[in-house]
Structures are given as structure tokens and as C-alpha cells.
N, C-alpha and C positions, 0 to 999 in steps of 0.2 A: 513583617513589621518589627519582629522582637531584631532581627539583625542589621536594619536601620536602625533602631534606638542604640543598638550596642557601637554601633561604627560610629553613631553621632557623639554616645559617650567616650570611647575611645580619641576620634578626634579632640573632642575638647580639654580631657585632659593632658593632650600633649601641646594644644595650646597656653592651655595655663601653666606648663612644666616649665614650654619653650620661655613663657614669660620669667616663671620665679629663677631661670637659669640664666635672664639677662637682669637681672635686679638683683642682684649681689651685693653692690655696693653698699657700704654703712652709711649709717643718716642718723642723725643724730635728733633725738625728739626733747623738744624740752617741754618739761614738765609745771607745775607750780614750784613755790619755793626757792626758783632758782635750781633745780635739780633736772637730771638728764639723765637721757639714754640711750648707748649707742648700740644697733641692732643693725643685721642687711633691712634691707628695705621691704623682701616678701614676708621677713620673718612680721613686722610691725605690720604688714598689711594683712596675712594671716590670722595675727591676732586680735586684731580690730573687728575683721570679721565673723570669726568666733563669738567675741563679745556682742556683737550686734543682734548675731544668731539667737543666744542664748538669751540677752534680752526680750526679743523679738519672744519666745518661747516662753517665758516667764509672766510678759504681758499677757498670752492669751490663754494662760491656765486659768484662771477665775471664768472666763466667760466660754470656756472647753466645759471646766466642771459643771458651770451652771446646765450648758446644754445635754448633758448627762445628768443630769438631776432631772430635769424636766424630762427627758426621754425614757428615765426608769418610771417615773410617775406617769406618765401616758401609757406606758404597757401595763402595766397595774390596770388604770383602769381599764381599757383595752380587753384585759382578761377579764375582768369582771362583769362587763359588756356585755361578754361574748357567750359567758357560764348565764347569766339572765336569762340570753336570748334563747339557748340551747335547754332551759327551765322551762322557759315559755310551749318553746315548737315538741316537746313532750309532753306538756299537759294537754296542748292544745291537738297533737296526737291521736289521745286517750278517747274512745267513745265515754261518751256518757253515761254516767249511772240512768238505771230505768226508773228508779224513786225519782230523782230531778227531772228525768223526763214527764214524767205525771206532773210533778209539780207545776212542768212550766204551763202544762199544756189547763190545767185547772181540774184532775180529775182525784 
């Protein structure tokens, strides 16, 4: 399986090679203001998708962070859950004193 993924990765990037080695040509992007700029055409598509990327990444830090907040706080309690229950199945363990036993017993 790992050397299927790698041939599939390998193929792909020599399709995208193939591509950025026929797009060469300059193109010319116009910006606001009246202002430009001329770049090949993989270079601006390149960067476009960078920037996408890194958007794309930036949008979903707040709600990354959030779900690592919330997941340090469920192991928290989680352990404290756990130390209760491990509290419990030790006392409950333990025989009984024979003083409380009399007690319950009414003697």
C-alpha cells in the first residue's frame, strides 16, 4: 500500500511539473489602482494557492484551539473520574471494621 501511495505521489507530481513547464508564459494581472503585474502564469497560480492555503489554515485555528481546550478539560476530568472510582473500589475493598459491624447488627 505505502508503494502505491508513493507511485501515486510520484506520478502526480510530474503531472503538475509537466503542467507548470507548459505555462511559462507571462500574463499579466491587474491589480487595484490601476497597477499590474507581470509573472509566468504557474508562478501566480502558485501563489494564489499558497495564499488560499494559508487562509484556509488561519480560518481554522480558533476552532483547532477550541477543540484542544475542550479535550485538555475532558481529560482532567476524565482523571478525576477515574482516581474517585479507584477511591471507591478500595474502600469498598476494605472489610469492615467489627465495631460497625455490631453496630449494624444492633448489639
Amino acid at each position: 500500500m505505502k508503494i502505491i501511495f508513493r507511485l501515486f505521489a510520484i506520478g502526480l507530481f510530474l503531472v503538475f511539473f509537466g503542467f507548470a513547464l507548459k505555462n511559462t508564459d507571462e500574463v499579466v494581472l491587474h491589480l487595484f489602482w490601476n497597477t499590474s503585474a507581470k509573472a509566468p502564469l504557474i508562478l501566480l497560480l502558485l501563489a494564489f494557492f499558497i495564499a488560499g492555503a494559508v487562509l484556509g489554515v488561519l480560518a481554522m485555528t480558533s476552532t483547532v484551539l477550541r477543540y484542544r481546550q475542550t479535550l485538555t478539560r475532558q481529560k482532567k476530568e476524565t482523571e478525576q473520574q477515574r482516581k474517585a472510582a479507584e477511591t471507591i473500589a478500595r474502600v469498598r475493598a476494605q472489610p469492615p471494621m467489627p465495631d460497625a459491624v455490631m453496630e449494624q447488627i444492633g448489639l
